[in-house]
N, C-alpha and C positions, 0 to 999 in steps of 0.2 A: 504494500500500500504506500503512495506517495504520499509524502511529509504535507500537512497545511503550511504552507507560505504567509509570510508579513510581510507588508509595504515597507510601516514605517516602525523604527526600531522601538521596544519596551525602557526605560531607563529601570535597568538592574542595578536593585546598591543594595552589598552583600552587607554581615557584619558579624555577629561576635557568640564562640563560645558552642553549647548544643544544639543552637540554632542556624546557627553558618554550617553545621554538618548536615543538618536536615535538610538544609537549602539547597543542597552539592544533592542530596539523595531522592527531592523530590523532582531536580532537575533531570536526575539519571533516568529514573523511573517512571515517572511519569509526565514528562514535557518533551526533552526530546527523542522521544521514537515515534512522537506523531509530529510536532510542532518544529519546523525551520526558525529555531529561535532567532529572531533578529533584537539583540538590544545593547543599548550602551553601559559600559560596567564601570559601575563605583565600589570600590572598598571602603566599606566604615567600618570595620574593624580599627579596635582601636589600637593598634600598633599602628596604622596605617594616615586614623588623622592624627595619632601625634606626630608621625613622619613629614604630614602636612602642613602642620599645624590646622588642622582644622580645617583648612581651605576646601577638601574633599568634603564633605560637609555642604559647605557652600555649590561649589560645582555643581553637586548633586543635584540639589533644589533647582539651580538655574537649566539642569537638562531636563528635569520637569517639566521648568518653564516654555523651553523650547517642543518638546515632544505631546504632550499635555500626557501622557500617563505613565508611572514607574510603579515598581512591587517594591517593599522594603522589608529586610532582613529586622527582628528582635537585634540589637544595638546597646552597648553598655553607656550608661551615667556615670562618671568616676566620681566615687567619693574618695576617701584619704587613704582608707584601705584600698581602693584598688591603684592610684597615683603609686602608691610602694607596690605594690605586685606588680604593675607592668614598666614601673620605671619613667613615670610619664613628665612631661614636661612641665604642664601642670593641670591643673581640675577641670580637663575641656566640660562646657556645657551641656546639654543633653542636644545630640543628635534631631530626635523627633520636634523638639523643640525651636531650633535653628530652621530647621525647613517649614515648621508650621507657620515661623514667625514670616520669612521670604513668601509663603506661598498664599498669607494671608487668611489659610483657609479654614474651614469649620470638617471637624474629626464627626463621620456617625460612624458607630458600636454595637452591633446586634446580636445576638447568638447564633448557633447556628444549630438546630433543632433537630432532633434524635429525637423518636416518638417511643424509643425504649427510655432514653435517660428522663425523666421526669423532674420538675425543677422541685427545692428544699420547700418554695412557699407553693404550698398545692393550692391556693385559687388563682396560681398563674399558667393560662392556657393560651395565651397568644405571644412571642418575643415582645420585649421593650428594646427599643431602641434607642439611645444615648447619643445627646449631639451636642460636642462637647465644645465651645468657644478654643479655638485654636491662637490665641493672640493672648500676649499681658501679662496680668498679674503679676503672681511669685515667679512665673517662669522668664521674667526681662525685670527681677525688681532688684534694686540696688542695698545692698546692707550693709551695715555698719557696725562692730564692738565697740560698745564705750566702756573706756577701760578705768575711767577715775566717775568722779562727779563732774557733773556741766548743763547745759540748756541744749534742744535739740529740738532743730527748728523745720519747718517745712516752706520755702521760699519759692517766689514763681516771679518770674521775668517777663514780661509781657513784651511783643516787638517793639510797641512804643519806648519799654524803658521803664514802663510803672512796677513799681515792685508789691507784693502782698506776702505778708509773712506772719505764721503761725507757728505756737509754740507747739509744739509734739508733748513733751515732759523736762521739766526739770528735775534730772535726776542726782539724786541726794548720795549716788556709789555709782559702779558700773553697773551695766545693762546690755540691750542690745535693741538696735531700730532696724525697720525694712522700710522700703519708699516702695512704692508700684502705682502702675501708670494704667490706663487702655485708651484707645480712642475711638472718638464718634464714627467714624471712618469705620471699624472695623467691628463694633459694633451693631452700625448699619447690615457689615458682609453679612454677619453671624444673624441676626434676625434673619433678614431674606431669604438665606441659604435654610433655615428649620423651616419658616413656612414653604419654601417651594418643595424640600422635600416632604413634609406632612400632606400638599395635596398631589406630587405624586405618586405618595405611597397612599391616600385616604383616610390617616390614620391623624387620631386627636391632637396637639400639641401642647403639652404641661411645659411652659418656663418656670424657674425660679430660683430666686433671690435672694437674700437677708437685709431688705431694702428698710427694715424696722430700725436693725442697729447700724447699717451702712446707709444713712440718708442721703449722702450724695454719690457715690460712688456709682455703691448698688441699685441707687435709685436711680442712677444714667442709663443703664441698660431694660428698668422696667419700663422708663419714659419711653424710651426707644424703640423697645417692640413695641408699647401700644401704640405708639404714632403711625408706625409704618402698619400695623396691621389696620385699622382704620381706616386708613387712606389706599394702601394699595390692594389688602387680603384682604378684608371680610367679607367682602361679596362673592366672593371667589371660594370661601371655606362654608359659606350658608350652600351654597349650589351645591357643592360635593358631600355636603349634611354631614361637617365634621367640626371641633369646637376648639377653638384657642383659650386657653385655660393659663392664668399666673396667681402662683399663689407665694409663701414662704417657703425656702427648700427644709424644712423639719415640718411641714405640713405633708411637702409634696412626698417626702421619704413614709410618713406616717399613709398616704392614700397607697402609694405603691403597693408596698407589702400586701393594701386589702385586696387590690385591684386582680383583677384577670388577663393585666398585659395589655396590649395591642397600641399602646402610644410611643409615640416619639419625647422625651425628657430631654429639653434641653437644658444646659448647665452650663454656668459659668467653668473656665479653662482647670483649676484645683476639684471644684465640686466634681465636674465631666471626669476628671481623672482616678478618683477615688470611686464617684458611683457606680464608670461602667465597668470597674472590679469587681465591686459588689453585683451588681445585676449578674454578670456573669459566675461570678462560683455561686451565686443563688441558682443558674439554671442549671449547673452542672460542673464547668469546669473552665480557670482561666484560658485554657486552651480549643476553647468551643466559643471564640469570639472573634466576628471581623472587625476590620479597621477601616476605613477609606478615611484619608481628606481630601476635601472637595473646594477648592481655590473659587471665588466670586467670576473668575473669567474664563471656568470649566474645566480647570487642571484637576487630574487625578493622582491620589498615591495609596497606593492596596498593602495592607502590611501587618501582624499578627498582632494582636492587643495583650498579648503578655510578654516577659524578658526573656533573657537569652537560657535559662533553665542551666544554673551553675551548677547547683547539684549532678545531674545528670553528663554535664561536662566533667565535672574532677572522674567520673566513674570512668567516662570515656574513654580518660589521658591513660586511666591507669590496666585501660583493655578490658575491663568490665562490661556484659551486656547491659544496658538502657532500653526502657520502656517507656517512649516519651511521647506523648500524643502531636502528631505535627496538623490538625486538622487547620486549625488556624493558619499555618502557614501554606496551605497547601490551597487554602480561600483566598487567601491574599495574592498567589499566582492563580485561582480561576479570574477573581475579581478583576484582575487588571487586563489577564488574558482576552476576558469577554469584552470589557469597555473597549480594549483596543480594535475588536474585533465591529464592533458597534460603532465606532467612529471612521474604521475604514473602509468600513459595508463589506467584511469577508464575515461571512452567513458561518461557513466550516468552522472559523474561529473561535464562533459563539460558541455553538451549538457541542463542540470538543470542552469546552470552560464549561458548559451547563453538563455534560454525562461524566465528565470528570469530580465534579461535586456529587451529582448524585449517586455514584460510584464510592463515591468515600462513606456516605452518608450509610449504602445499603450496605459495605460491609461490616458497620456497627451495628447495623440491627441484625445481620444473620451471626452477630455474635461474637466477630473478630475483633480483636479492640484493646488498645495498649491497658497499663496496669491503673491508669487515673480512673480510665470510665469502666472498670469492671467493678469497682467499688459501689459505681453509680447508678447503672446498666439494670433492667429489670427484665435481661433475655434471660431464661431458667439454662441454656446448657451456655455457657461462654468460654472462648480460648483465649485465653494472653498470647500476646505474641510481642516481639521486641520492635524495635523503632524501622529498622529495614524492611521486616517482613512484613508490619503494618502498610506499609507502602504497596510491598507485592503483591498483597492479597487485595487492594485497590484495583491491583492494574488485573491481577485476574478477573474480577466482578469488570472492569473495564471491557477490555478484551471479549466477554460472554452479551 
């Protein structure tokens, strides 16, 4: 059988750890003996941007920019402990973070649904989806140790030259301050992008905030979706008979739990990051979650919503078999595989990303299925199998 053909190249950016071997294995085995892989390659691993300095990183983003869709590898955040394990230059910033910032865009987070694994909250019957503010916060915010007593201020420069200036605390010993920014700008993306995907996937849209104790902050972005929903969605979400919803995020966490699923939760850039953990080991497992970000000017980037699985890595180094679920990663190359296919109008391309997921999908229900989801799994006969073989047994149900 001849190979599916690409026009235009995928941006592949590898990266770190159990996750970079899975990445080499889902290529082996399941991409190309069908798929003429056409794409351009980044290493983030991180021997590779400290080599860079980071600049690969950058690059990265900007072949995004150029191609509109890349798959991306699980990617390490150096903390202090890892700067001493790899000898690093110093505490590069987070990978995912860097390109979200460049590519402006808004992160959704969905499960990816096994009708054997069942989720921990059983009045949940439909995925929630997570749309996570990809700009800001803590992830561009500035910090500071104060290492004596002093005043600590928060000051703003206007282009005129006018100054306005608030005290933060005066503190009486040391301490420590964070600064963090967002802008209307990008808050505008983030609205837009949840309502246009809510109408079309059909599905409700809960935002929320903590606009009670962040009165201005957090109250810039509830101003903001109500404005633009108003003005541009609401007529447009009454037609499709679906409801834009803002409440407090410890409301909105409290309705979840009761709920049965089936909305989109967007969330501010920290909340998005911690929820759509939670939403997912609630249905099953960090590694039963996609990733896309979606750029305001139609850039894609497909890539596993969990890390690079260090555990499973030390095992590796040391020749030990691994039972590591790569479902997530292996969404993350249909995800990108089919958009590009849907952008270039190669039909094959789709259609290979949509039986390749459901190929994944049917050999967890006849029972095959690494050591996470056997725990979770409610097939009565099931086989474990290791991180390779999981793969194979894909490409068998494929192949049939």
């Amino acid at each position: 059988m001849s190979k599916i053909k690409m026009n235009i190249p995928l941006v592949e950016i590898d990266g770190d750890e159990m996750t970079r071997i899975i990445w080499k294995m889902i290529k082996d085995i399941l991409i190309e003996p069908y798929v003429e892989l056409k794409s351009e390659y980044y290493d983030l691993g991180l021997e590779n941007r400290d080599k860079t300095d980071d600049q690969v990183t950058i690059d990265s983003a900007m072949a995004i920019k150029k191609y509109g869709v890349g798959v991306k590898c699980a990617t390490i955040t150096p903390n202090a402990q890892r700067v001493e394990e790899y000898k690093l230059k110093k505490m590069w910033k987070s990978p995912n973070g860097t390109i979200r910032a460049l590519l402006d865009g808004t992160v959704f987070r969905a499960p990816i649904i096994a009708q054997s694994i069942k989720p921990f909250v059983k009045t949940w019957e439909k995925p929630i989806v997570i749309a996570r503010h990809a700009y800001g916060d803590v992830y561009k915010d500035v910090e500071f140790h104060a290492t004596s007593a002093g005043k600590a201020e928060l000051v703003f420069t206007s282009e005129s030259g006018e100054v306005s200036r608030q005290t933060i605390h005066d503190f009486d010993g040391p301490g420590i301050i964070l600064g963090m920014h967002n802008t209307d700008d990008s808050i505008k993306s983030f609205a837009r992008a949840c309502f246009n995907y809510a109408l079309d996937q059909k599905i409700d849209l809960w935002f929320s905030t903590k606009d009670t104790i962040s009165k201005i902050y957090d109250h810039r972005f509830k101003d903001i979706f109500a404005e633009i929903f108003e003005n541009e969605y609401k007529d447009k979400f009454e037609a499709n008979n679906i409801e834009y919803f803002y409440t407090l995020i410890d409301d909105v966490v409290a309705r979840i739990v009761r709920s049965e699923g089936g909305m989109l939760w967007a969330c501010k850039n920290y909340d998005g990051d911690v929820m759509s953990d939670m939403v997912a080991s609630a249905f099953g497992s960090l590694a039963m979650m996609t990733s896309v970000l979606v750029s305001p000017d139609g850039k894609f980037e497909y890539e596993a919503a969990h890390g690079t699985v260090t555990r499973h890595y030390y095992k590796h180094l040391k020749g030990e078999e691994t039972s590591t679920n790569s479902m997530a990663t292996i969404f993350a190359w249909t995800g990108a595989l089919k958009k590009r296919g849907e952008l270039d109008g190669i039909n094959e391309l789709v259609e290979f990303a949509e039986k390749l997921e459901k190929a994944s999908i049917d050999t967890i229900e006849k029972g095959i299925m690494t050591k996470d989801l056997a725990q979770l799994s409610e097939v009565e006969e099931k086989k474990i199998v290791n991180t390779e073989d999981f793969l194979k047994e894909i490409r068998k149900n494929f192949d049939n």
